[in-house]
C-alpha positions in Angstrom: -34.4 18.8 -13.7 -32.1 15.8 -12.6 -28.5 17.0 -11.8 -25.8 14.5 -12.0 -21.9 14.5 -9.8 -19.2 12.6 -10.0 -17.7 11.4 -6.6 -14.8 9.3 -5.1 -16.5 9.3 -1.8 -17.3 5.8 -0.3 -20.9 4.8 -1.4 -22.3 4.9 2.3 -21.0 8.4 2.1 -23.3 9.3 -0.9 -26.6 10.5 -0.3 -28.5 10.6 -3.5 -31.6 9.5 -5.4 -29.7 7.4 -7.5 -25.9 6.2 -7.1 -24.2 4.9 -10.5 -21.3 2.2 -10.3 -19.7 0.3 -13.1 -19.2 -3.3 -13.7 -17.1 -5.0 -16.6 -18.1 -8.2 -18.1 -17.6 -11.1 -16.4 -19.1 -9.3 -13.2 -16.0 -7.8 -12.6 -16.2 -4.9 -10.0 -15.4 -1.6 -11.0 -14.9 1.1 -8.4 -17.6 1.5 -5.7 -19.3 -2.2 -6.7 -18.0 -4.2 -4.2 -19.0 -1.8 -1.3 -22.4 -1.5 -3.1 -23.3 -4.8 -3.0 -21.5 -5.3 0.9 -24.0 -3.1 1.9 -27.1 -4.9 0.5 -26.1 -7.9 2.2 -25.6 -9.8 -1.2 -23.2 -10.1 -4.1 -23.8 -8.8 -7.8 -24.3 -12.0 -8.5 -27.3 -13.0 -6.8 -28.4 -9.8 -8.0 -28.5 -10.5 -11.7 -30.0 -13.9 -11.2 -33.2 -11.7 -10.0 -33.1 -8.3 -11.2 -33.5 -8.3 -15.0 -31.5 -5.7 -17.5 -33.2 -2.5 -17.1 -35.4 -2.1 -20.1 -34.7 -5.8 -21.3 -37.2 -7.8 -18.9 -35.9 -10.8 -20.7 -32.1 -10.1 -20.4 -29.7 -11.4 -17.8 -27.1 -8.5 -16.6 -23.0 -9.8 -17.3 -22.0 -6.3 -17.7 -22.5 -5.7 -21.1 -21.9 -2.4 -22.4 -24.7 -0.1 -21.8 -27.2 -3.2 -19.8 -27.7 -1.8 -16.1 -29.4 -3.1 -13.4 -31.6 -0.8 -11.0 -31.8 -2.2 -6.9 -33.7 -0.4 -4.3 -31.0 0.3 -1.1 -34.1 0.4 1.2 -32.3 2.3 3.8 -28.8 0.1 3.5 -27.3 2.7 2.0 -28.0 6.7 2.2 -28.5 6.4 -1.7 -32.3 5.4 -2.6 -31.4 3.1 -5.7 -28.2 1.2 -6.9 -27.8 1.4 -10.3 -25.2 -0.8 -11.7 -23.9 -0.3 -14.9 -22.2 -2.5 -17.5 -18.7 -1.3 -18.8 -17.9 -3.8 -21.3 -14.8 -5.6 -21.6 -11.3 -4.8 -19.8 -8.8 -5.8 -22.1 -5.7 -4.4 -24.3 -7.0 -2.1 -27.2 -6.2 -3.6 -30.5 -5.8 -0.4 -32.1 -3.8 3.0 -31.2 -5.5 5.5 -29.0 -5.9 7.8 -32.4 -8.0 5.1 -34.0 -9.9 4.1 -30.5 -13.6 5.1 -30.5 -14.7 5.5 -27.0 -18.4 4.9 -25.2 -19.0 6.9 -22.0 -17.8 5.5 -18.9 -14.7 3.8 -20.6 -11.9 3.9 -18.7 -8.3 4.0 -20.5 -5.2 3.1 -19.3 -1.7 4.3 -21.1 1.1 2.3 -20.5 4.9 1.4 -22.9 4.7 -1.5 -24.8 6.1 -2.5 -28.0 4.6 -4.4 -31.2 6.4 -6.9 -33.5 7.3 -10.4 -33.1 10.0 -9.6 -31.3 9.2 -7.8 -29.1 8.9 -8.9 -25.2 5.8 -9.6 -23.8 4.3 -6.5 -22.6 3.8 -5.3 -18.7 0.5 -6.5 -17.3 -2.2 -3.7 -15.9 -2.2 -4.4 -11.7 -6.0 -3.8 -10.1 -6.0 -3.0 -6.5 -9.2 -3.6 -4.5 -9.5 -2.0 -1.3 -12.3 -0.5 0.8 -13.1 3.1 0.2 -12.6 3.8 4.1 -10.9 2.3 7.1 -10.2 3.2 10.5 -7.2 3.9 12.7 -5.3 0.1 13.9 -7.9 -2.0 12.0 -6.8 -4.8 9.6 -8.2 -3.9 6.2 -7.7 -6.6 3.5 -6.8 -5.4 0.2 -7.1 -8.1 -2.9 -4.5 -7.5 -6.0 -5.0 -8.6 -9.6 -3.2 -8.6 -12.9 -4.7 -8.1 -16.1 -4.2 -10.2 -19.4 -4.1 -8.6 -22.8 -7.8 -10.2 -23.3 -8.6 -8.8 -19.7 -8.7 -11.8 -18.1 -8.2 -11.3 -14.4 -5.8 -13.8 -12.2 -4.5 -13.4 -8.5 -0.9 -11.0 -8.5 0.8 -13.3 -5.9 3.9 -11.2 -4.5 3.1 -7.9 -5.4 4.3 -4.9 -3.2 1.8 -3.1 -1.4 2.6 0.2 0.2 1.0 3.3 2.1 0.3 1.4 5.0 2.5 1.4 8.4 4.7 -1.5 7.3 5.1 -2.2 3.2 3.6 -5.7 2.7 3.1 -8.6 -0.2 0.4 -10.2 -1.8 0.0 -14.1 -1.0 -0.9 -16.4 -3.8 -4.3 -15.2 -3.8 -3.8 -11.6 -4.4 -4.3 -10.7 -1.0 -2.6 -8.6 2.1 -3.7 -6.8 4.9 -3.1 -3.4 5.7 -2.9 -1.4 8.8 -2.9 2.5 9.2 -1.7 4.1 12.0 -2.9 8.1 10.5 -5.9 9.1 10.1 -6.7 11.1 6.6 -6.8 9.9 2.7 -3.9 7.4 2.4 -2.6 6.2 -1.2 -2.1 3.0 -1.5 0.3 2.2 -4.3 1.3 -1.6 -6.0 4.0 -2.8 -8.0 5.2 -6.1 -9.0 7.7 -6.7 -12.0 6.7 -6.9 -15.5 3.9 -5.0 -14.4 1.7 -1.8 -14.8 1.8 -0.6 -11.0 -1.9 1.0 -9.8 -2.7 3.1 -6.8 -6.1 3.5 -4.7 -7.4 5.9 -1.9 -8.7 5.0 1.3 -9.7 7.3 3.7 -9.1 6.8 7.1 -11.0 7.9 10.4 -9.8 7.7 13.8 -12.9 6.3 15.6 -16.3 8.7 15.5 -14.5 11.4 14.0 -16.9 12.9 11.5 -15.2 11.5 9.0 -15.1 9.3 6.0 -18.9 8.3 6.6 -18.0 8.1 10.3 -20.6 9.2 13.1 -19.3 12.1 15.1 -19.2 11.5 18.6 -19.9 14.8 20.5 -19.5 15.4 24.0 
């Protein structure tokens, strides 16, 4: 009987028959994706231009809610098969959470707003993309983004990024680099004004230590 887990390891942590990652329409990476596809020495795109809609021969992948696409690791990653799954859209709920009927593997954020005409315009949802694992001194880019109420995505040019050594800002581009001086799982938390701050973990090794997918050197 198939048993099924729920992780926030890094992906060439993850040794499994099958591992699971979401993507939103567009292509847009969800958590895990971006290492996931790193690892196969391509990008989700290629992918979908190739591997048709599992069960839908016919079907291109975009994400769709419920479409997945199945990819064989072939020893690029400790997990046999990648399966990428579509989310959907990311975008503002029209209705309130009582009336909001949810699919499995939605994701929901909760944030103030207000409704009316006049109300301000509401705070925009921040996505922080960083890898899952990083080690000690290294420079480890980190891309931000900021979210539309239609969930269209658009760089977050001079948003604070902190949890590093040094508290940093996003270029125009959405991006900053970190460095970590600790070793261990470090929080990295962004802000920017009129926005809806996020937070990822990275975990951090210092060298071989045995950890965060790292080899263990032994003596």
């Amino acid at each position: 009987m198939p048993t099924f887990s729920v992780s926030k390891s890094a992906a060439k942590a993850v040794k499994c028959d099958v591992l699971a990652v979401p993507l939103f329409e567009g292509l847009k990476l969800g958590p895990g994706a971006k290492e996931a596809q790193d690892a196969l020495g391509t990008t989700v795109k290629e992918l979908t231009e190739h591997v048709p809609v599992a069960g839908k021969p016919s079907k291109q992948f975009t994400g769709e809610l419920g479409d997945a696409i199945l990819v064989q690791t072939l020893g690029k990653l400790p997990a046999k098969q990648v399966l990428f799954v579509g989310m959907g859209p990311e975008k503002e709920a029209s209705v309130g959470a009582c009336e909001a009927q949810l699919q499995a593997g939605d994701r929901v954020l909760f944030f103030p707003s207000c409704f009316g005409g006049a109300c301000p315009a509401s705070p925009a949802p921040l996505a922080v993309e960083a890898p899952p694992s990083a080690n000690v001194g290294e420079a480890v880019p980190v891309t931000v983004r900021r979210y539309s109420a239609t969930g269209e995505a658009s760089p977050a040019a001079g948003a604070s990024v902190t949890g590093a050594a040094a508290p940093v800002s996003t270029d125009a581009g959405g991006h900053a680099t970190l460095t970590f001086t600790s070793a261990g799982q470090i929080t990295v938390r962004v802000s920017a004004p009129e926005s809806v701050r996020t937070e990822t973990t990275v975990c951090v090794h210092a060298g071989n230590d045995g950890t965060c997918g790292a080899p263990a050197t032994t003596a």
